[in-house]
C-alpha positions in Angstrom: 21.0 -14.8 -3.7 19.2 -11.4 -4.5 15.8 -13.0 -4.1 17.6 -13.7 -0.4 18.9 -10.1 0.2 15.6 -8.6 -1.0 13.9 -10.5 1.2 16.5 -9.1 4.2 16.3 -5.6 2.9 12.2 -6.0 2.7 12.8 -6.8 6.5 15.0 -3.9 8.0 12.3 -1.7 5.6 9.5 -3.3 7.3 10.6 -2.4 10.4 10.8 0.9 9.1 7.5 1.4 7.8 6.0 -0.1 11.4 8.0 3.1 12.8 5.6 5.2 9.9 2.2 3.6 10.9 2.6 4.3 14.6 4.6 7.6 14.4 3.0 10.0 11.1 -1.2 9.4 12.3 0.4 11.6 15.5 3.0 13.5 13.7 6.2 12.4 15.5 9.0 12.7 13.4 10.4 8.8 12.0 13.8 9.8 12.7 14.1 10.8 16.1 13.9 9.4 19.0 15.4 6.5 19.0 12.5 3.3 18.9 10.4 3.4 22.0 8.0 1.4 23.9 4.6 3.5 23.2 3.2 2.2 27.3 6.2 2.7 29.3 8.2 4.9 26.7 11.7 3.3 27.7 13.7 3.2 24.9 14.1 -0.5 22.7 17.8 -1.9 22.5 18.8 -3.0 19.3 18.4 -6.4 20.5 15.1 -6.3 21.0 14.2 -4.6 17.8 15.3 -7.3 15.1 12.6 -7.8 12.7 10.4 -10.6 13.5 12.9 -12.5 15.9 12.7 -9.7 18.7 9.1 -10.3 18.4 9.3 -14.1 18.9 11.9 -13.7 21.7 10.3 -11.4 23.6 6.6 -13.1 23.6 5.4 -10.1 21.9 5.5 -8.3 24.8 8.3 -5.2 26.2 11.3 -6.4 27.9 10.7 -3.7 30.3 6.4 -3.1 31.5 5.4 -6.1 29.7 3.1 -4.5 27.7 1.6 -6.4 24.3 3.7 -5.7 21.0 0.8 -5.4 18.9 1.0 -8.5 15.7 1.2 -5.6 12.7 4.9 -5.1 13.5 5.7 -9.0 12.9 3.1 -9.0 9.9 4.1 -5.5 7.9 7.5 -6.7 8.1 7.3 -10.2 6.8 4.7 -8.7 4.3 7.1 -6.5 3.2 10.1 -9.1 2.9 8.1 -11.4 0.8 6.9 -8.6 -1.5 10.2 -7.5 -2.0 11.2 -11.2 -2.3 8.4 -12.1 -5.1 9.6 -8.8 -7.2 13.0 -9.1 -7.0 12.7 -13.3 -8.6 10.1 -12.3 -11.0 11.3 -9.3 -12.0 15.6 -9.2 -11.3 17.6 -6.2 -10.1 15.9 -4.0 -12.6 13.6 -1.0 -12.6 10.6 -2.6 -12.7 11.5 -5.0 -10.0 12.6 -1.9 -8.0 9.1 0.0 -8.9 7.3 -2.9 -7.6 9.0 -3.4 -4.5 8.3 0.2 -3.6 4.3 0.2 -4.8 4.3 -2.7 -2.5 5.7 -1.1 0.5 3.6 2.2 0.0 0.4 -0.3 -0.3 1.5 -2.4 3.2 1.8 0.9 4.9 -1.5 2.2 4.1 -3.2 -0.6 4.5 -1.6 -0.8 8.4 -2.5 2.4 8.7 -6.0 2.9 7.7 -7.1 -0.6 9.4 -5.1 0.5 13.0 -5.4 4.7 12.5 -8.0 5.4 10.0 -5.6 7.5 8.7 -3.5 7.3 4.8 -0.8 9.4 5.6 0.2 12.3 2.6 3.6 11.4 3.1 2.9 7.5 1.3 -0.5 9.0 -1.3 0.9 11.9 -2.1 4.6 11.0 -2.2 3.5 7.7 -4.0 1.8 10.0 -6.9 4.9 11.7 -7.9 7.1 8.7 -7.4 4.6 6.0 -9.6 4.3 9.4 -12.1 8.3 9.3 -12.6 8.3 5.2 -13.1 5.8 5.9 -16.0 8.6 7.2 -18.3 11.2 4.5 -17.4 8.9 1.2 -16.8 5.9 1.0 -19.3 2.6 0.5 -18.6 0.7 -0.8 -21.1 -1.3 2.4 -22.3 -5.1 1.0 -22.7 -7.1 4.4 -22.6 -4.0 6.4 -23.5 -4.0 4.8 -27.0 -7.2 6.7 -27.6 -6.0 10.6 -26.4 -2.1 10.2 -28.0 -0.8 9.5 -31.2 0.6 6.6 -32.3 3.4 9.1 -32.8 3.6 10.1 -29.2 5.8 7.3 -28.3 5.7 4.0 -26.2 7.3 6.1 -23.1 4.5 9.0 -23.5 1.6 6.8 -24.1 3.1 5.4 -20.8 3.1 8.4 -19.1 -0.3 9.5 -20.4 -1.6 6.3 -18.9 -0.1 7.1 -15.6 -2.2 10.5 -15.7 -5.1 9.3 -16.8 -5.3 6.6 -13.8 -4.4 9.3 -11.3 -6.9 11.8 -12.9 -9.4 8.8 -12.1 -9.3 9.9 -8.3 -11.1 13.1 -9.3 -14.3 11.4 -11.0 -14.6 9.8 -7.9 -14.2 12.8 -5.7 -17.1 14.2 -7.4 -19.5 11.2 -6.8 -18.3 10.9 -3.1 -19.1 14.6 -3.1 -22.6 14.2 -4.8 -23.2 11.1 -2.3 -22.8 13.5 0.7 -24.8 16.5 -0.6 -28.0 14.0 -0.9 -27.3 11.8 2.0 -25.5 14.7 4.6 -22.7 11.5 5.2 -19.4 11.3 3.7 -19.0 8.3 1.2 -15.4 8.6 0.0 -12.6 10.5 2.1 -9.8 12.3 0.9 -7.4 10.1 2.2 -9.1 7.3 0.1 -9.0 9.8 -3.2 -5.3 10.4 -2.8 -4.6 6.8 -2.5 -6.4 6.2 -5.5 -4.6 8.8 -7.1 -1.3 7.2 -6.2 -2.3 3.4 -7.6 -3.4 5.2 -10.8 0.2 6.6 -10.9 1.7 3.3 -10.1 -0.8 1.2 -12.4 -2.6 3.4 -15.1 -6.2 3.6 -15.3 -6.9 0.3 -16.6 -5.8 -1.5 -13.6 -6.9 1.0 -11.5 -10.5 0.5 -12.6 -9.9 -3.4 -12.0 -8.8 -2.3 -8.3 -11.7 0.1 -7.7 -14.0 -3.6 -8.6 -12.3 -5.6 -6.7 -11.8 -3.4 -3.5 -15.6 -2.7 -3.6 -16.3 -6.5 -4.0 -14.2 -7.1 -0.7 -15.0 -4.0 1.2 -18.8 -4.9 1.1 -18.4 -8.9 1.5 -15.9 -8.4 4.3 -17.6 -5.3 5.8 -20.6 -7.3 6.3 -19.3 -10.4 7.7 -17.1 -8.6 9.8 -19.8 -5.8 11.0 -22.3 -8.8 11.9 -19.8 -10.9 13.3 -18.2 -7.9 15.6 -21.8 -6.8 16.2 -21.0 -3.2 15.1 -23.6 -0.7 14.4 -23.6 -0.9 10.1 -24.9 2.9 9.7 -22.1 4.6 12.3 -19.4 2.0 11.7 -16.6 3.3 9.7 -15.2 0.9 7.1 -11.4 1.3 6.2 -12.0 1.0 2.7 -8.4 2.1 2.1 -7.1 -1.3 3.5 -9.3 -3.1 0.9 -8.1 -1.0 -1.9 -4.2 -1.7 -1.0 -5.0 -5.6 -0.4 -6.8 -5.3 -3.9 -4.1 -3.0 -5.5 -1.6 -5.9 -4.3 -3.6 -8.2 -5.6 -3.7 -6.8 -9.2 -0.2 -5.7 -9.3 1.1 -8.8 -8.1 -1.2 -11.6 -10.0 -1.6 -8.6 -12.9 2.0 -8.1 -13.5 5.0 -9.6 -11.1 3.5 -13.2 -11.2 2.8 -13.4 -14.7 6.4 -12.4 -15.6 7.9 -14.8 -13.1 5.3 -17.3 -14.0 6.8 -17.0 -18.4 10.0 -17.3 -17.4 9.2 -20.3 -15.3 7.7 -21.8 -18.0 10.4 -21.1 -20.7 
């Protein structure tokens, strides 16, 4: 039954976060107006904006110029329900479960976002940094590196919390080498957008998994770029790869094989 309702609530927020993507890239406010139709700009009934089943009904297309309903709004949402499903079984009604559920919907945003916009809003990086900092002292991360600066006195919550830092200090080491890359090649290597948003998965996961994010992220940015730069036909030295959708699909990745799947997977097995 609460897998069920997180699943529902993972819905009605998915439809929320669509609202984000479209609306913060052209700084719109996410409150008002009322949901419109972005072609004709007629405003959306309520019955035509039920996650997912407004989509199917309608064709994916308006009710009123028949303009295409892009897929992202059917895929963010049903992303978001089944993230919120999978933490919620794994992990219960709990702070973790609810930490997860949130890093998840932060990371389905941006990943929307960057692929459609080329933008990573600082409402979801920057916001996510202070809100994966305050998890720190409540859900523990297991403090790798932070064993090394802190005392064994220091605590299990403040080793935590100095594990949080140290992944979100991360971001700045790479600011400097994507600042170094474009001093010698006059191109920019790593935006800021991308910096913040590694800031806010170091909050969220510590520097440990944050390094096994930055790996796998570059593994799939430059196998996928490729294939889908060659296969598109794009121009490889002005195309512009949204490497912030590959570090949310890896962040996912690691958070939810790293963590969420491994709990529920124990407790499966018990």
């Amino acid at each position: 039954m609460t897998a069920a309702l997180a699943i529902l609530a993972g819905l009605l927020i998915g439809s929320f976060l669509n609202v984000c993507v479209f609306r913060l890239p052209r700084e719109l406010s996410v409150v008002r107006p009322r949901s419109f139709c972005p072609a004709c700009e007629k405003m959306i009934a309520w019955y035509d904006n039920i996650p997912v089943v407004s989509y199917i009904v309608l064709r994916a297309r308006c009710r009123h110029c028949g303009e295409r309903i892009p897929l992202r709004y059917p895929v963010v949402e049903l992303a978001t329900a089944a993230a919120f499903g999978v933490c919620v079984a794994a992990l219960g009604v709990t702070l973790a479960g609810l930490k997860y559920a949130i890093f998840s919907a932060i990371l389905i945003t941006l990943i929307a976002s960057d692929s459609e916009e080329r933008i990573l809003p600082d409402e979801f990086t920057l916001g996510g940094i202070a809100i994966g900092l305050g998890f720190s002292a409540f859900v523990p991360l297991d403090p790798g590196f932070a064993y090394l600066l802190l005392p064994f006195s220091a605590g299990m919550r403040w080793r935590s919390v100095g594990e949080s830092v140290l992944g979100t200090a991360a971001a700045l080491l790479l600011w400097l080498v994507g600042w170094a890359y474009q001093k010698l090649r006059d191109r920019e290597g790593l935006g800021l957008g991308d910096v913040k948003m590694i800031a806010m998965i170091g909050a969220f996961l510590g520097l440990k998994l944050t390094l096994l994010t930055l790996i796998a992220a570059s593994l799939a940015g430059s196998i996928g770029g490729l294939i889908y730069i060659f296969a598109a036909r794009k121009d490889m030295s002005t195309y512009e790869l949204p490497f912030g959708s590959f570090l949310g699909m890896a962040a996912l990745g690691v958070a939810m094989f790293g963590k969420v799947v491994t709990v529920w997977y124990s407790r499966l097995g018990r």
